[in-house]
C-alpha positions as CSV (number, residue, x, y, z in Angstrom):
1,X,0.0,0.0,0.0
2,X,1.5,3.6,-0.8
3,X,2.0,6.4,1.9
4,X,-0.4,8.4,-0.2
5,X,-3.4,5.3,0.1
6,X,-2.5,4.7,3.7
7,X,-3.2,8.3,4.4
8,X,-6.6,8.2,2.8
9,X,-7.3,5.7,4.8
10,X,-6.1,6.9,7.5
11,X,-8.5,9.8,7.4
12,X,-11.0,7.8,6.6
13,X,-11.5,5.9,9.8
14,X,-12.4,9.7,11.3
15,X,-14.9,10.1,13.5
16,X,-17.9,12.1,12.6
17,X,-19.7,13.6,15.3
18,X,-22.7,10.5,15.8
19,X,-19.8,7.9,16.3
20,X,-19.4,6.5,13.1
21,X,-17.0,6.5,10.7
22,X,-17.1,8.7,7.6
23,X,-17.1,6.0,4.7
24,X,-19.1,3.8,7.1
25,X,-15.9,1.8,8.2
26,X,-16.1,0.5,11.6
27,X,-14.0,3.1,14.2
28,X,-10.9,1.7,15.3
29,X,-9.8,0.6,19.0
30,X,-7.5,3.7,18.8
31,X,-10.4,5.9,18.5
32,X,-12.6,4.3,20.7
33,X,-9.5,4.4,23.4
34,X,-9.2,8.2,22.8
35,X,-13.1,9.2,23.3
36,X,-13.3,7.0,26.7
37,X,-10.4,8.4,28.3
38,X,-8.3,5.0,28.5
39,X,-5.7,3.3,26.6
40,X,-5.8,0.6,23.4
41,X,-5.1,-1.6,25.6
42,X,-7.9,-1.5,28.2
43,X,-10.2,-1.5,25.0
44,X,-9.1,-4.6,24.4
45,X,-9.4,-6.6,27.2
46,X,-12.8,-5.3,27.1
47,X,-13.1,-7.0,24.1
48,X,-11.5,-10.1,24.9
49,X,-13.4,-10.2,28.4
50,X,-10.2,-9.6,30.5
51,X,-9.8,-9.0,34.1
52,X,-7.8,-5.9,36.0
53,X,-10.5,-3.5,34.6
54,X,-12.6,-1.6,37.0
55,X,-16.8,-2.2,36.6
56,X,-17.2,1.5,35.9
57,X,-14.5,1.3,33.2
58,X,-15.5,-1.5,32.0
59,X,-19.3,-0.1,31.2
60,X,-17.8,3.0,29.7
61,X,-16.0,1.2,27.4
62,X,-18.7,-0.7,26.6
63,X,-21.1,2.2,25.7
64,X,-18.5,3.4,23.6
65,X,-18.5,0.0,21.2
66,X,-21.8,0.1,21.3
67,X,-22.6,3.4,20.2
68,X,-20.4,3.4,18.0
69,X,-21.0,-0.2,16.5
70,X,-18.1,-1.5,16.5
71,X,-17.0,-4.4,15.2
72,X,-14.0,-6.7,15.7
73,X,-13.2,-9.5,12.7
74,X,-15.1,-12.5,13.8
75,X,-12.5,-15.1,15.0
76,X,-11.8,-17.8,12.4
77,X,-12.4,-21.6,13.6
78,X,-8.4,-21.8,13.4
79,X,-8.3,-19.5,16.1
80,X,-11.0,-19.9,18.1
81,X,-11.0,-23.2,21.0
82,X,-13.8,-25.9,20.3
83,X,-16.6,-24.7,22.7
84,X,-19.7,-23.7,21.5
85,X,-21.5,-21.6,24.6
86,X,-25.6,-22.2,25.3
87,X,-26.8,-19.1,27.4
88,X,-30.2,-19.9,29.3
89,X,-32.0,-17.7,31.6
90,X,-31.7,-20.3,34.6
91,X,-31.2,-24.2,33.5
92,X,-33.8,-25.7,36.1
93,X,-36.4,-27.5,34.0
94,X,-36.6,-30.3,31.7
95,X,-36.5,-27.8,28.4
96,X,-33.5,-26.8,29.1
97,X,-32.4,-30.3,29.4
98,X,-33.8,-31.6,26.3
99,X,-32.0,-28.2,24.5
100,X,-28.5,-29.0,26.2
101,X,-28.9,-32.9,25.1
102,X,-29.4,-31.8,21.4
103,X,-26.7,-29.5,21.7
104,X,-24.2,-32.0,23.5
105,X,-24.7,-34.1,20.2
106,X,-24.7,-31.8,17.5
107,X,-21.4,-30.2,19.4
108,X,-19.6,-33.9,20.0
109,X,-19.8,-34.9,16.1
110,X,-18.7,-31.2,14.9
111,X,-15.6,-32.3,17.8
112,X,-16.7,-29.3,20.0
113,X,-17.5,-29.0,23.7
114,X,-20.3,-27.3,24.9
115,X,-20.2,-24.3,28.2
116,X,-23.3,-24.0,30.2
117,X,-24.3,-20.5,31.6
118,X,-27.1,-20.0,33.7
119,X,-28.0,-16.3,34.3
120,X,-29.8,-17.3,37.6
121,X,-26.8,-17.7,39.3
122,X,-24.8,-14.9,41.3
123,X,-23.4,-12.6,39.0
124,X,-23.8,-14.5,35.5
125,X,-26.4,-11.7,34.3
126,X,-23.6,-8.8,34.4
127,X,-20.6,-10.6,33.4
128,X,-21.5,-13.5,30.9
129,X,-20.8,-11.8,28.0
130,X,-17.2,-11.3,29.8
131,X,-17.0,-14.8,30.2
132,X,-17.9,-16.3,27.0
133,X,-15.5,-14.0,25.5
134,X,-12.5,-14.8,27.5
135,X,-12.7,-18.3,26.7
136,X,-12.7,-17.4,22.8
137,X,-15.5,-19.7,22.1
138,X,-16.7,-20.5,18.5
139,X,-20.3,-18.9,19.1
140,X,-23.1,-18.3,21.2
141,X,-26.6,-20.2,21.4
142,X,-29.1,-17.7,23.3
143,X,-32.1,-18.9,25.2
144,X,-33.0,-16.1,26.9
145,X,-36.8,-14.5,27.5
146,X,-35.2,-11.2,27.0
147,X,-32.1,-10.7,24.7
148,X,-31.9,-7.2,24.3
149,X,-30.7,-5.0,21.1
150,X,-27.7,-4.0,22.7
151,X,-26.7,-7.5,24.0
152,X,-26.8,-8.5,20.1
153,X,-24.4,-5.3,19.5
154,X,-22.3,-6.4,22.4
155,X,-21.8,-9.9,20.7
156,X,-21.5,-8.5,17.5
157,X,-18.5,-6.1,18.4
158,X,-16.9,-8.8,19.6
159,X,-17.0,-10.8,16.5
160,X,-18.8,-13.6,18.2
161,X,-21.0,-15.7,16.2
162,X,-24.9,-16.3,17.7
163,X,-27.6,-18.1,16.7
164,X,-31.1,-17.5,18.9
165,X,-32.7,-20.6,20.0
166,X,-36.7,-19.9,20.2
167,X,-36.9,-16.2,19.8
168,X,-39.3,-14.5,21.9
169,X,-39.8,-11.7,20.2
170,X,-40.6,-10.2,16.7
171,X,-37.9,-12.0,14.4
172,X,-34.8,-9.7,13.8
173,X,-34.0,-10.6,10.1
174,X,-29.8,-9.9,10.4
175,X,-30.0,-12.5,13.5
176,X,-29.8,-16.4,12.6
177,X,-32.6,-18.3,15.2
178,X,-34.8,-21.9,15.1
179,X,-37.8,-22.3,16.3
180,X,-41.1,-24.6,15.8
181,X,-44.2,-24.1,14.1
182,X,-46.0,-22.7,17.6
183,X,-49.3,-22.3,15.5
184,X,-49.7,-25.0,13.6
185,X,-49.0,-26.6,17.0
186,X,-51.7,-24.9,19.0
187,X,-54.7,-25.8,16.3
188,X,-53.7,-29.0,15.8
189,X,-54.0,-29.3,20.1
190,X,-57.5,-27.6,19.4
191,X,-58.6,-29.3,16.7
192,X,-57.5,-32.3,18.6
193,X,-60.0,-31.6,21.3
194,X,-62.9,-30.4,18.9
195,X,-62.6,-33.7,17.4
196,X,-63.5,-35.2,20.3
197,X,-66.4,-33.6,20.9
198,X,-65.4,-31.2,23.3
199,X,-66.5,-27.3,23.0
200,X,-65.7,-25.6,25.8
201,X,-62.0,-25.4,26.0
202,X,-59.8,-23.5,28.2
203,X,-56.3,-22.5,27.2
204,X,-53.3,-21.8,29.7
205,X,-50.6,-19.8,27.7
206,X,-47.0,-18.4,28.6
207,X,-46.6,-14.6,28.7
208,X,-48.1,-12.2,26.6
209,X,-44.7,-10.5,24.9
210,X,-43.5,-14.0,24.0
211,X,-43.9,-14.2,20.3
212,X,-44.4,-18.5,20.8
213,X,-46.7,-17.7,23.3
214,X,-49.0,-15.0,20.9
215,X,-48.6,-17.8,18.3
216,X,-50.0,-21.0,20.2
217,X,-53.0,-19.2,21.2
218,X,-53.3,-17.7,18.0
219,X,-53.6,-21.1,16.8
220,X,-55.9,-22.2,19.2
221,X,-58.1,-19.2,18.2
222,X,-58.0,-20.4,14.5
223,X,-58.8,-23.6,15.5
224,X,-62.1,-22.7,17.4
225,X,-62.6,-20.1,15.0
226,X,-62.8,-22.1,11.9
227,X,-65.0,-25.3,14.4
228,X,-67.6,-22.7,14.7
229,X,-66.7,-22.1,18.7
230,X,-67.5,-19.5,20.2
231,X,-64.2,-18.5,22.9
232,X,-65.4,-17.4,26.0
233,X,-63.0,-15.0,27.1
234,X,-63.0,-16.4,30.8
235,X,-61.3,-19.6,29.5
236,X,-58.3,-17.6,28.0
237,X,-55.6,-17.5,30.6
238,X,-51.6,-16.3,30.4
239,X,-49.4,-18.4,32.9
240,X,-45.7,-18.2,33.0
241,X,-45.0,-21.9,31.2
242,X,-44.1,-22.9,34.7
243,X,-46.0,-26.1,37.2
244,X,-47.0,-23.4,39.6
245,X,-48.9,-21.2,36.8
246,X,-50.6,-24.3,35.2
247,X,-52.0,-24.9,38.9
248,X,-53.0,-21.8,39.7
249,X,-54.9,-20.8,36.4
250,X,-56.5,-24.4,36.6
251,X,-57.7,-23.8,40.0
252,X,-59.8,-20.6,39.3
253,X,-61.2,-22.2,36.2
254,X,-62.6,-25.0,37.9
255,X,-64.2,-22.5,40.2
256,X,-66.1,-21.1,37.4
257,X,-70.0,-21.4,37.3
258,X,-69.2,-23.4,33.5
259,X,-65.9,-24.6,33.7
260,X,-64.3,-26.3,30.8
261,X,-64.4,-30.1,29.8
262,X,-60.5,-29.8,28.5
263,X,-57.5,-27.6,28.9
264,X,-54.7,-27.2,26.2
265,X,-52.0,-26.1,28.2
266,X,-48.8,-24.3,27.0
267,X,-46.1,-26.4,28.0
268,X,-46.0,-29.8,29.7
269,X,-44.9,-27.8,32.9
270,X,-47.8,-26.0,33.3
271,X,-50.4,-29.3,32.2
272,X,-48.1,-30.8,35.4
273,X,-50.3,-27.8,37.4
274,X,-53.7,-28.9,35.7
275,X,-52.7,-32.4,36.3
276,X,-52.7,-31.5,40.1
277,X,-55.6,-28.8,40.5
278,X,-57.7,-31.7,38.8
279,X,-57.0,-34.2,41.5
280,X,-58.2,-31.4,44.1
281,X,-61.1,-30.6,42.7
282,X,-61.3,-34.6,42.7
283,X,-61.7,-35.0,38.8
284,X,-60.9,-37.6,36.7
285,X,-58.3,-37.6,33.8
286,X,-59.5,-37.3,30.7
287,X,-63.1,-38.9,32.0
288,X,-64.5,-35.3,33.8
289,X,-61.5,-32.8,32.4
290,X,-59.1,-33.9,29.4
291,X,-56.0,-31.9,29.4
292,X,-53.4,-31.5,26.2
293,X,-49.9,-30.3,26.8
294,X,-47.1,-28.8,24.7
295,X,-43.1,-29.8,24.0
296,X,-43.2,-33.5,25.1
297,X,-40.9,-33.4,27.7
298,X,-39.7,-37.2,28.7
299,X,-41.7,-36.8,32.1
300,X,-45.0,-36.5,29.5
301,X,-45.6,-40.2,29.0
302,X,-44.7,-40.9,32.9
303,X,-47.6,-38.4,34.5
304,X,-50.8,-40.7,35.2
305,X,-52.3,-40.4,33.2
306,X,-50.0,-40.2,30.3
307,X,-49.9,-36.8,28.8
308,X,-51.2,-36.0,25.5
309,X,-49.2,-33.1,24.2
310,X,-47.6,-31.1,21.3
311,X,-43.9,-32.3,20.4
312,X,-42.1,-29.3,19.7
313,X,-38.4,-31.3,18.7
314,X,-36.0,-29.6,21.2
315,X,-33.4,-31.8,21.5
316,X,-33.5,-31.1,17.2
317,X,-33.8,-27.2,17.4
318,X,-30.6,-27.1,19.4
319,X,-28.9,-29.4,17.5
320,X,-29.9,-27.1,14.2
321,X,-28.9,-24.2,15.8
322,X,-25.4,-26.0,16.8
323,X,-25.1,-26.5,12.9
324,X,-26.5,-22.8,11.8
325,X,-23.6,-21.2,14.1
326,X,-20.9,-23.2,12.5
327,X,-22.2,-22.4,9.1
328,X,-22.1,-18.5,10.9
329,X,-25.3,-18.2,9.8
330,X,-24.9,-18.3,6.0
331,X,-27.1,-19.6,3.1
332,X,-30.2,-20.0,2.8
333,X,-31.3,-21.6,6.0
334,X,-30.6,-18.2,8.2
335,X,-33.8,-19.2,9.9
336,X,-35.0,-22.4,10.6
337,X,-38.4,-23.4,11.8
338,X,-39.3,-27.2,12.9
339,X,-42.4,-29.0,12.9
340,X,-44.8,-30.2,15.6
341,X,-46.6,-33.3,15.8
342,X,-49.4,-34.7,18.3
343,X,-48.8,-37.2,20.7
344,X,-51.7,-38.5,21.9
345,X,-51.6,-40.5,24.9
346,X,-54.2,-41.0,27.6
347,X,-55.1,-37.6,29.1
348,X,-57.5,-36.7,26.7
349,X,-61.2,-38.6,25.6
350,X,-64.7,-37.8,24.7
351,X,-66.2,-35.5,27.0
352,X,-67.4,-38.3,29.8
353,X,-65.5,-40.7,28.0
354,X,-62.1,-42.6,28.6
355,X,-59.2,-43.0,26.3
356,X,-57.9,-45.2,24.2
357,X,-54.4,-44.9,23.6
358,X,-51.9,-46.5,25.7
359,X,-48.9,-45.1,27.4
360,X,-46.0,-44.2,24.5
């Protein structure tokens, strides 16, 4: 390169006044160094998730690649060590397990190990993004119920790889995720029930700013919808996709004057809670109250009875999204969505009726 080309480049990585570089080049670590006060160096053991850096430091830094989106040269797979880091908001149910065992084998054929982090524990929610960057891990898999614009822009200047495993909100088209069909799967758990005769049906969904959530009872909608079913807004109910939500919503619907004949609940989790508030309000399963669940956890075909529910492939998603972060998210499968299936077992029947499907 010639002294005169050098110098246009030179001034070219300028900053203008709103942070970013004139041509649109990404700022360099010098400049960012110069506008927080600190040296090149301290900017980059931000980077690479050092320690010896004060907190305060550490966040101004931080604005400053942010605001000023930079970005760092994604490490190449020479470079990088062979972990592949899974990010969940607390790993204490079966999901998570089912995600993690999908992972674990997608990871062991591709020769890479996979890191756990679980933001529920004491001080994982302010320093993970430190941590997965100081082991120089291959990419992130995020499974979190909030993953904020500016936790993508902190991975991003860092040249870290994601992939986002069930997104929970509106889709961002630059970010690679997998997910399920979450409507399809919540009318064919409504049709399921309409086909057996049943017409008053209660839903329990997850929260409202989930986008899977909006989608399964936007299925179940459809589903009554095109049956000709009225939906009585008292059997609508958001839960938290948690044991303790299914039981409580289940409770004050069978305290209704009309309470329903069958629940579609949405997760297994929370048809674990209908399962119980049934047996105190001394109903039987599915002959007085049949009850459909969603993911097919394991535990699903060992509840009594066995659980009919919506298999939403977990174990597959993670192990897709374990392949879509190698690939960096290239090509044509950016986005991947996976089917789900019914599995009908022995929780649901005929309104007064009993079921005829044995335990799978």
């Amino acid at each position: 390169m010639s002294p005169t080309s050098r110098q246009g480049r030179s001034r070219a990585l300028q900053v203008d006044g709103a942070g970013g570089a004139r041509d649109g080049r990404t700022v360099t670590i010098a400049e960012i160094a110069r506008k927080g006060g600190v040296s090149p160096a301290t900017v980059s053991k931000v980077l690479n998730g050092r320690e010896g850096i004060s907190r305060s430091t550490r966040e101004r830094v931080q604005s400053l690649i942010v605001e000023h989106s930079y970005q760092r040269r994604a490490t190449s797979s020479s470079d990088s060590v062979p972990i592949v880091d899974l990010v969940f908001d607390a790993f204490d149910s079966p999901w998570a397990m089912e995600i993690a065992r999908g992972a674990l084998a997608a990871a062991h054929e591709a020769g890479l190990t996979v890191s756990l982090t679980s933001l529920s524990e004491a001080g994982e929610r302010a320093s993970w993004f430190d941590h997965v960057t100081g082991r120089g891990t291959r990419g992130v898999i995020v499974l979190l119920s909030r993953f904020s614009a500016r936790q993508k822009a902190e991975l991003r200047s860092r040249g870290l790889p994601f992939v986002v495993v069930d997104p929970r909100g509106e889709p961002d088209p630059d970010v690679p995720t997998v997910g399920a069909t979450n409507w399809s799967g919540g009318l064919t758990a409504t049709r399921h029930l309409l086909g057996l005769g049943h017409e008053r049906i209660a839903t329990i969904g997850g929260p409202a700013d989930l986008l899977c959530s909006r989608a399964r009872l936007d299925g179940y909608r459809a589903a009554m919808e095109a049956a000709g079913v009225e939906v009585d807004p008292a059997l609508v109910r958001l839960g938290d996709y948690r044991v303790e939500g299914g039981f409580s919503e289940t409770m004050s619907l069978l305290d209704l004057p009309e309470p329903p004949s069958a629940i579609f609940a949405g997760s297994d989790l929370q048809a674990l809670g209908v399962l119980e508030a049934a047996r105190l309000h001394h109903l039987r399963v599915p002959t007085d109250l049949s009850i459909v669940g969603f993911d097919d956890l394991p535990l699903s075909a060992w509840t009594s009875p066995a659980l009919t529910t919506v298999r939403q492939p977990l174990a597959e998603m993670a192990s897709a999204a374990v392949r879509l972060l190698l690939t960096d998210g290239a090509g044509a499968d950016r986005s991947v969505e996976l089917a789900t299936s019914l599995v009908e077992r022995e929780s649901t029947a005929p309104p007064g009726g009993t079921a005829q499907w044995g335990r799978r």
